[in-house]
N, CA, C and O of each residue as an XYZ file, in Angstrom:
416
protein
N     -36.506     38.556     10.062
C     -35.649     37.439      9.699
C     -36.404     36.142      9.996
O     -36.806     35.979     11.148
N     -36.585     35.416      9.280
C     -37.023     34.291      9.444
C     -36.446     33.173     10.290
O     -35.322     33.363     10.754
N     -37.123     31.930     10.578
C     -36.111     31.222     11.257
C     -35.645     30.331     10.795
O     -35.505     29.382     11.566
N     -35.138     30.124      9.277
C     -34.767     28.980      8.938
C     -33.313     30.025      8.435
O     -32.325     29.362      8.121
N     -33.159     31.586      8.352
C     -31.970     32.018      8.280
C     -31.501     32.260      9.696
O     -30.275     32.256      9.806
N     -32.046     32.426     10.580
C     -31.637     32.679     11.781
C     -30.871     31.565     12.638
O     -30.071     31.685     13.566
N     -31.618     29.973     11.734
C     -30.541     29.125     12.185
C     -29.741     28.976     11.693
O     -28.734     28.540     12.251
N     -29.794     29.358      9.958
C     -28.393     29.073      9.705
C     -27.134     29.841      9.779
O     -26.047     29.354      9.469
N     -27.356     31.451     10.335
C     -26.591     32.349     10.882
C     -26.005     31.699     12.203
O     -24.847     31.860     12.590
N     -27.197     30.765     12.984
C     -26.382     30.605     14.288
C     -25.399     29.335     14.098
O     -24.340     29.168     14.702
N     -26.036     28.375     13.023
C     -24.677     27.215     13.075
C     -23.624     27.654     12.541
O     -22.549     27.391     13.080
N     -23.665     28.422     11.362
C     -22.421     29.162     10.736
C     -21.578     29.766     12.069
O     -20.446     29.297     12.184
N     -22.038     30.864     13.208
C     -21.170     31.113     14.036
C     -20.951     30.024     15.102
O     -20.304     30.564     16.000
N     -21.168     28.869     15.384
C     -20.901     27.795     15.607
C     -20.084     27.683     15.200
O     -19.041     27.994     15.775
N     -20.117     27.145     13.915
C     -19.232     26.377     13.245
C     -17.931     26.824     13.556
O     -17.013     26.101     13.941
N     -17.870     28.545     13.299
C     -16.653     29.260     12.900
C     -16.180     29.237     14.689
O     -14.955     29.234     14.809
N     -16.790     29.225     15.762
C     -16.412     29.036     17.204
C     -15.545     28.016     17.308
O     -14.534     28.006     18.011
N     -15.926     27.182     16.629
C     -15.611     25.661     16.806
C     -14.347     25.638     16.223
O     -13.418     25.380     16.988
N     -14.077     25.857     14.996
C     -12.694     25.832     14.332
C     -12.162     26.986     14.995
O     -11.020     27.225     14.600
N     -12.550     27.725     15.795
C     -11.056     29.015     16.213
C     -10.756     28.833     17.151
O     -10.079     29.773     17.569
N     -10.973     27.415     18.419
C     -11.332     27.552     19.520
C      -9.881     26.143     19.680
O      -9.036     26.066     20.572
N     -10.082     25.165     18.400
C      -8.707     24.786     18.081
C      -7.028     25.615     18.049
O      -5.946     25.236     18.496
N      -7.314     26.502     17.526
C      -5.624     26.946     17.499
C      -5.654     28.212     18.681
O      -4.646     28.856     18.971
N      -6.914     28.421     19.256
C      -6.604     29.616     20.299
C      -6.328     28.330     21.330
O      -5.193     28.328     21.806
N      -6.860     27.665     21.581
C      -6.538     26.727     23.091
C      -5.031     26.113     22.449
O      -4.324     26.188     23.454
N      -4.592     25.835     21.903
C      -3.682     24.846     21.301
C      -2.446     25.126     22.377
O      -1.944     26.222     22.127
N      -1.802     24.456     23.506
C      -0.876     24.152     24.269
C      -1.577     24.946     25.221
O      -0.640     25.654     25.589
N      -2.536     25.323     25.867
C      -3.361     25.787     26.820
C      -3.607     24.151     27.650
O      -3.294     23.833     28.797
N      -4.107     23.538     26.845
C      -5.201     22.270     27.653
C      -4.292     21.604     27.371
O      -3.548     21.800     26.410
N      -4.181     20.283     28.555
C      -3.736     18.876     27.955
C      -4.196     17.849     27.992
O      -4.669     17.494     29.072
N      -4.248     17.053     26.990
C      -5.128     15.883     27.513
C      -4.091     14.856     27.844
O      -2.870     14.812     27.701
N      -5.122     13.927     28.407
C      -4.678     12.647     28.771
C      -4.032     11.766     28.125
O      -3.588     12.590     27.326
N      -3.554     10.728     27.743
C      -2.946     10.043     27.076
C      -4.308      8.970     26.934
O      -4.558      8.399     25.872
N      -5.064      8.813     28.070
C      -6.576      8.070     28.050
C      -7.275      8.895     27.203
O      -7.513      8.469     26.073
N      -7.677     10.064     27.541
C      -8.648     10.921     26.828
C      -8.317     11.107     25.198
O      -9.231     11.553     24.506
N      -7.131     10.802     24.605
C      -6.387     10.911     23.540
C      -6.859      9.433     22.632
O      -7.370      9.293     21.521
N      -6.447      8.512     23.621
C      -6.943      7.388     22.974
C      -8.410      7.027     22.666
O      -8.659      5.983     22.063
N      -9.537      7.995     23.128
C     -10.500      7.755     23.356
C     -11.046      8.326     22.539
O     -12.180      7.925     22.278
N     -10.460      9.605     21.705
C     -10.337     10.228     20.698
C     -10.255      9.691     19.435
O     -11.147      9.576     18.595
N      -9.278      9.423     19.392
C      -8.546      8.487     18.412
C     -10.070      7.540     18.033
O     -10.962      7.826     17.234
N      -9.955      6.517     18.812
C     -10.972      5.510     18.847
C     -12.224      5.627     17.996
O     -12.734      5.074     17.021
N     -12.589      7.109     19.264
C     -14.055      7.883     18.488
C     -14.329      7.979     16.588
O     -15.203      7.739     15.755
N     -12.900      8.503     16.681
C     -13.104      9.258     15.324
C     -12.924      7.459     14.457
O     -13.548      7.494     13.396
N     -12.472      6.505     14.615
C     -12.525      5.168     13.744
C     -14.126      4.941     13.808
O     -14.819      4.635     12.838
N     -14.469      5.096     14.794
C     -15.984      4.717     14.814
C     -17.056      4.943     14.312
O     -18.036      4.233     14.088
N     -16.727      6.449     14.063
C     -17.087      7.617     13.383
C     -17.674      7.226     11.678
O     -18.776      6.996     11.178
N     -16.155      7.315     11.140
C     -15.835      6.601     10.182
C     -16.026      5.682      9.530
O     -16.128      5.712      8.303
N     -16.145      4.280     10.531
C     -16.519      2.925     10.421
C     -18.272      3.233      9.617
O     -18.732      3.034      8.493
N     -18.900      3.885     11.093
C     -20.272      4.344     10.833
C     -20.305      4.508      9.084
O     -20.349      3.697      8.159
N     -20.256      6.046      9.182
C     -20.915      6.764      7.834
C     -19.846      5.877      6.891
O     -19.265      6.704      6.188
N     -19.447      4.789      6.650
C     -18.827      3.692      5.428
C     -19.635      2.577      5.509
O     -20.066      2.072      4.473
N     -19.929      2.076      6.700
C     -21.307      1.122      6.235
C     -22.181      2.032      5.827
O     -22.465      2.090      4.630
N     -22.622      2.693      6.535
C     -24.245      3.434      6.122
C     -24.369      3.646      4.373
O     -25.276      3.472      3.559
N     -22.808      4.160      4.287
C     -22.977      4.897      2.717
C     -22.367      3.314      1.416
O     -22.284      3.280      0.188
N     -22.185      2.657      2.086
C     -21.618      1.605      1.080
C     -23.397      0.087      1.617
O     -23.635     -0.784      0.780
N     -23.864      0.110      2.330
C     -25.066     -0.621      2.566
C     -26.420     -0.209      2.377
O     -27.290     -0.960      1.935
N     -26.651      1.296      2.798
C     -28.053      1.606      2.506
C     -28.308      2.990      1.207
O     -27.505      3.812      0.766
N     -29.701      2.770      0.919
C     -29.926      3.574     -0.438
C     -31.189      4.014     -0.138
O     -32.026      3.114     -0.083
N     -31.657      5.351      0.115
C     -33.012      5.548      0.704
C     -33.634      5.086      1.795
O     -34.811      5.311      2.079
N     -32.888      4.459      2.401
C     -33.392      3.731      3.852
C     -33.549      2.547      3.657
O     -33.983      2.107      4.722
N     -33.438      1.517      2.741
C     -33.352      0.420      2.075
C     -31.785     -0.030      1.844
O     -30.786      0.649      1.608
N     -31.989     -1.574      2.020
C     -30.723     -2.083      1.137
C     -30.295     -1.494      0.250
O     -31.158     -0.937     -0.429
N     -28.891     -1.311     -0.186
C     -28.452     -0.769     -1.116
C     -27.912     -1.783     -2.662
O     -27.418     -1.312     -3.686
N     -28.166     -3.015     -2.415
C     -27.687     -4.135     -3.084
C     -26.885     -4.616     -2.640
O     -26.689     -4.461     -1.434
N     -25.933     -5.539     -3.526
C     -24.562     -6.303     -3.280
C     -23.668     -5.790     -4.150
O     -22.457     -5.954     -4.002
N     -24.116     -5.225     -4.985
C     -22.974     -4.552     -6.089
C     -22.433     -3.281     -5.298
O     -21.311     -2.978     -5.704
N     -22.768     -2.692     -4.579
C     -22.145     -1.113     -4.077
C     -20.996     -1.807     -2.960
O     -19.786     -1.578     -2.963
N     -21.685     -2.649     -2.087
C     -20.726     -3.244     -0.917
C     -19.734     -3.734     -1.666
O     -18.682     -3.129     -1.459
N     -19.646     -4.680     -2.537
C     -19.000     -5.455     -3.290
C     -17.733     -4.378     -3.766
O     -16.567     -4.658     -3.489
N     -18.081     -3.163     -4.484
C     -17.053     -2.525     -4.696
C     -16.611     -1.823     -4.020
O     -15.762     -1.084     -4.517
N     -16.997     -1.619     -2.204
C     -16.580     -1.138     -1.318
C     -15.755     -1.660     -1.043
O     -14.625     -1.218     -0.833
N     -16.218     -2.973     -0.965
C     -14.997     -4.350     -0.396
C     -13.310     -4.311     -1.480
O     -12.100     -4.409     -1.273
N     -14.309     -4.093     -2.723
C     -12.412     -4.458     -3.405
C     -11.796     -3.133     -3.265
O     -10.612     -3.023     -2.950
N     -12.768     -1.836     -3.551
C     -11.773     -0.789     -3.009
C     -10.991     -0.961     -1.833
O      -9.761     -0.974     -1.879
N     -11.807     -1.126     -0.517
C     -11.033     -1.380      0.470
C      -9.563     -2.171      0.504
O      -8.564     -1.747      1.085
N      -9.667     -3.559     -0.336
C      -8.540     -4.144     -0.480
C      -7.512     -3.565     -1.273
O      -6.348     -3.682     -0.893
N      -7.869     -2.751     -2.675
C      -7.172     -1.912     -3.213
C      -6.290     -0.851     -2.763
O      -5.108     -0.757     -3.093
N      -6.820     -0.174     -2.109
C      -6.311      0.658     -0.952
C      -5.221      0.372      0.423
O      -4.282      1.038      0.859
N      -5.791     -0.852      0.830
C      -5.138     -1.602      1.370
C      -3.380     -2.132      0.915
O      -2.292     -1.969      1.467
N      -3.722     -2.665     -0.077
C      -2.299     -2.405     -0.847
C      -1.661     -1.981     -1.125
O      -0.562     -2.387     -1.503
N      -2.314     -0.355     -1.025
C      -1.572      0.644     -1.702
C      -1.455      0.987     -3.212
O      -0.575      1.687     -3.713
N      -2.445      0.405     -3.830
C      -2.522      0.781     -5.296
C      -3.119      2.120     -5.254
O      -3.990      2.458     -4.453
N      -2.481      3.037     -6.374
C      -2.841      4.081     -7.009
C      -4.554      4.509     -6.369
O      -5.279      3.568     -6.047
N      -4.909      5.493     -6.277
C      -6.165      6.290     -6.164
C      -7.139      6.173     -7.166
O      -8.344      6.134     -6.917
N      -6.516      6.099     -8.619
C      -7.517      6.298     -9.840
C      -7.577      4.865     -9.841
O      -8.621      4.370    -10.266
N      -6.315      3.813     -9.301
C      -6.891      2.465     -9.605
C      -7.880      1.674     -8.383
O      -8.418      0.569     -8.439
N      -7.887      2.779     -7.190
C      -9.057      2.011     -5.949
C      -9.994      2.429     -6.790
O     -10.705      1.452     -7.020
N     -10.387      3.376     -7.387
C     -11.771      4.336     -7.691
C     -12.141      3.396     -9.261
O     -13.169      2.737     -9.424
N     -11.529      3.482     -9.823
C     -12.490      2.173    -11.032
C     -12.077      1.147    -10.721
O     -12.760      0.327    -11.336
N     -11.038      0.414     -9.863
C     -12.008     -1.058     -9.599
C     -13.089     -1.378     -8.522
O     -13.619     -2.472     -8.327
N     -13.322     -0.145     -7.826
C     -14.811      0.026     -7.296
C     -15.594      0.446     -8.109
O     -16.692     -0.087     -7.949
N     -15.561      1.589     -9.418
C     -16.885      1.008     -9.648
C     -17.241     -0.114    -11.146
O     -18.285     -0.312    -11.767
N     -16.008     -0.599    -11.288
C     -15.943     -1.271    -12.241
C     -16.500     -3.119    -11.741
O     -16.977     -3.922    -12.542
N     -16.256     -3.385    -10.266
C     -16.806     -4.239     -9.695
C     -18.191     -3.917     -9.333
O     -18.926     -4.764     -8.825
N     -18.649     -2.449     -9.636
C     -20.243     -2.325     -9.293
C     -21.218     -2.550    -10.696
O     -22.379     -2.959    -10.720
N     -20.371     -2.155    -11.826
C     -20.868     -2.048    -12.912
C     -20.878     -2.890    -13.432
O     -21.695     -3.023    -14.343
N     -19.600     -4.300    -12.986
C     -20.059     -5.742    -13.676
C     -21.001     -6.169    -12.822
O     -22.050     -5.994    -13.442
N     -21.230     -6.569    -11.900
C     -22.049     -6.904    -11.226
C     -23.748     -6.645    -11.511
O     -24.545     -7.559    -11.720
N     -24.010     -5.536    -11.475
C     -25.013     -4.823    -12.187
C     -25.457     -5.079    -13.320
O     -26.632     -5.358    -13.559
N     -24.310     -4.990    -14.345
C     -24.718     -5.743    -15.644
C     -25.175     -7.207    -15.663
O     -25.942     -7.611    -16.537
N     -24.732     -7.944    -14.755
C     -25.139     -9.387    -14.794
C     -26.244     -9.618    -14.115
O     -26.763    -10.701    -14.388
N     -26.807     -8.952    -13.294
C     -27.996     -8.679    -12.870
C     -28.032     -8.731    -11.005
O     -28.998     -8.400    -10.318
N     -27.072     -9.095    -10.641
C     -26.665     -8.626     -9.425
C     -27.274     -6.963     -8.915
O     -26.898     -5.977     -9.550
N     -27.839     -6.878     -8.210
C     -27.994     -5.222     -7.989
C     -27.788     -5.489     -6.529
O     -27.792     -4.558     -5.724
């Protein structure tokens, strides 16, 4: 066996540890109401992260102003509460004018 299957046999049983280890502990442990919030927190941060990364960079480079740009009005779109199909083309419909005008 090689070792590029041998790791991926071992993250796969990882993985599957990891999700069963949720509903077997589930009212076993308790957390904190601190440790909860700290949680919470984590996972915004998380989040925050990989949404700049993926709305700012492109190969390890700037990604332009047109991708942020339609990050930004999605965000506000969303924000409002408009429809799903209407966050998703006026993001990329704010990337694609932009682009066309020579904005990249």
């Amino acid at each position: 066996m090689s070792a590029t299957v041998a790791m991926i046999l071992a993250l796969a049983v990882g993985t599957y540890a990891f999700r069963l280890v949720g509903p077997a502990l589930h009212g076993r442990i308790e957390l904190s109401a601190r440790v909860q919030e700290l949680l919470s927190a984590g996972a915004v941060v998380l989040l925050t992260a990989l949404l700049a990364t993926g709305a700012l960079t492109e190969g390890g480079g700037f990604a332009g102003w047109a991708r942020p740009a339609g990050v930004l009005v999605a965000g506000v779109l969303a924000w409002r509460k408009a429809p799903f199909v209407v966050v998703v083309l006026g993001a990329a419909g704010t990337a694609a004018v932009l682009r066309a005008v020579g904005v990249a």
